[in-house]
C-alpha positions in Angstrom: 0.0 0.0 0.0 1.4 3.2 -1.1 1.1 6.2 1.0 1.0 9.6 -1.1 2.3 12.4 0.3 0.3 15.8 -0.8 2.3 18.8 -2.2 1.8 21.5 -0.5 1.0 24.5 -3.3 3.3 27.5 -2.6 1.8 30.8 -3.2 3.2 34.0 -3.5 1.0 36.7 -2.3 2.3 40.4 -3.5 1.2 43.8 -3.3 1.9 44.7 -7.0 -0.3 46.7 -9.0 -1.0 47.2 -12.4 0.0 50.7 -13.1 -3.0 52.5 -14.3 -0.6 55.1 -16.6 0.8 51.6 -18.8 -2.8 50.4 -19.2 -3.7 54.0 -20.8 0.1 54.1 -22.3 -1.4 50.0 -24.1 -4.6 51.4 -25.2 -3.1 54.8 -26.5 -0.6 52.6 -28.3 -3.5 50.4 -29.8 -5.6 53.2 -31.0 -2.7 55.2 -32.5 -0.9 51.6 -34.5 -4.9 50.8 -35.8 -5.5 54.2 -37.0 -2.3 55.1 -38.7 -2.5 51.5 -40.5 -5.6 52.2 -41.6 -4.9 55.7 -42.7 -1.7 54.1 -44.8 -4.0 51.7 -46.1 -6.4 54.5 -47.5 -3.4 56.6 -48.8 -2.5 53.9 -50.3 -5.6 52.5 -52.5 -5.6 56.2 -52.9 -2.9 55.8 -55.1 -0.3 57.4 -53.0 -2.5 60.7 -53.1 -2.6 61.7 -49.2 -5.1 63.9 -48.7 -5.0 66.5 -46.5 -7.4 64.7 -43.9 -4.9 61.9 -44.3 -1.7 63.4 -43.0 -3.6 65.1 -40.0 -5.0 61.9 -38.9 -1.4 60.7 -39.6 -0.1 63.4 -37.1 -2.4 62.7 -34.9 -1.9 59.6 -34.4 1.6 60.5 -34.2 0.8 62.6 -31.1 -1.2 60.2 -29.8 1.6 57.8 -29.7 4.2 59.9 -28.7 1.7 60.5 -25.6 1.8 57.0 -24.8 5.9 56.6 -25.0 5.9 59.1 -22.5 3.6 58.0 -20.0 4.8 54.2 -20.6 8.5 55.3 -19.2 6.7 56.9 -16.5 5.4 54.4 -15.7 8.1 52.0 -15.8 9.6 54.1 -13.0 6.8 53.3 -10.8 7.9 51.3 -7.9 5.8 48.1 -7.0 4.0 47.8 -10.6 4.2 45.2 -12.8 6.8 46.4 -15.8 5.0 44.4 -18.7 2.3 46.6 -19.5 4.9 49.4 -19.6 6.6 47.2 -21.9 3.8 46.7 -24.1 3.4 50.7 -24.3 6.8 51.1 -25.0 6.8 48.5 -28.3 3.2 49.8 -29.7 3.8 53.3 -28.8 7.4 52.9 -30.6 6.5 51.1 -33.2 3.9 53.7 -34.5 7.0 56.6 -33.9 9.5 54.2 -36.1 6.6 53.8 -39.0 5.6 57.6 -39.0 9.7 58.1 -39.3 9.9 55.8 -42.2 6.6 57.3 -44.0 8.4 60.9 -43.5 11.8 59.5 -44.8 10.2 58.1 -48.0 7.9 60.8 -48.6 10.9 63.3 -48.3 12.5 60.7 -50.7 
């Protein structure tokens, strides 16, 4: 007869938050990547005519994501938060500043 001894689940209680300026920073990033893909998307079956409401809602997604950058770094400086939301902004917010520096380059081109 074999006895089986129970593992006894360890848990790891925190007091972590999630910081409520990367949440904003993820959906700032979200809103700014979806809208400027879709605004390349309709500049581009536009033939490569951007129209003037075009580039504004270019910039302004530009704006929007240089927004989020900001407050995902501030909020990577937070102390007791978990980082990966910050990390999240970071990459969307970054990745919308990269393409708009691209689209600039080879539209100066």
């Amino acid at each position: 007869m074999a006895v089986h001894q129970v593992k006894r689940r360890k848990h790891l209680f925190t007091s972590k938050k999630k910081s409520f300026r990367a949440l904003l920073s993820d959906c700032l990033g979200a809103v700014s990547f979806v809208f400027s893909l879709i605004t390349l998307y309709k500049t581009f079956m536009n033939e490569g005519q951007a129209t003037l409401n075009y580039g504004a809602a270019f910039m302004a997604c530009v704006i929007i994501a240089l927004a989020g950058f900001v407050m995902a770094v501030l909020s990577r400086k937070e102390p007791d938060c978990y980082y990966s939301f910050s990390y999240i902004g970071m990459i969307l917010n970054g990745s919308v500043l990269v393409l708009s520096a691209v689209v600039i380059y080879l539209g100066a081109v």
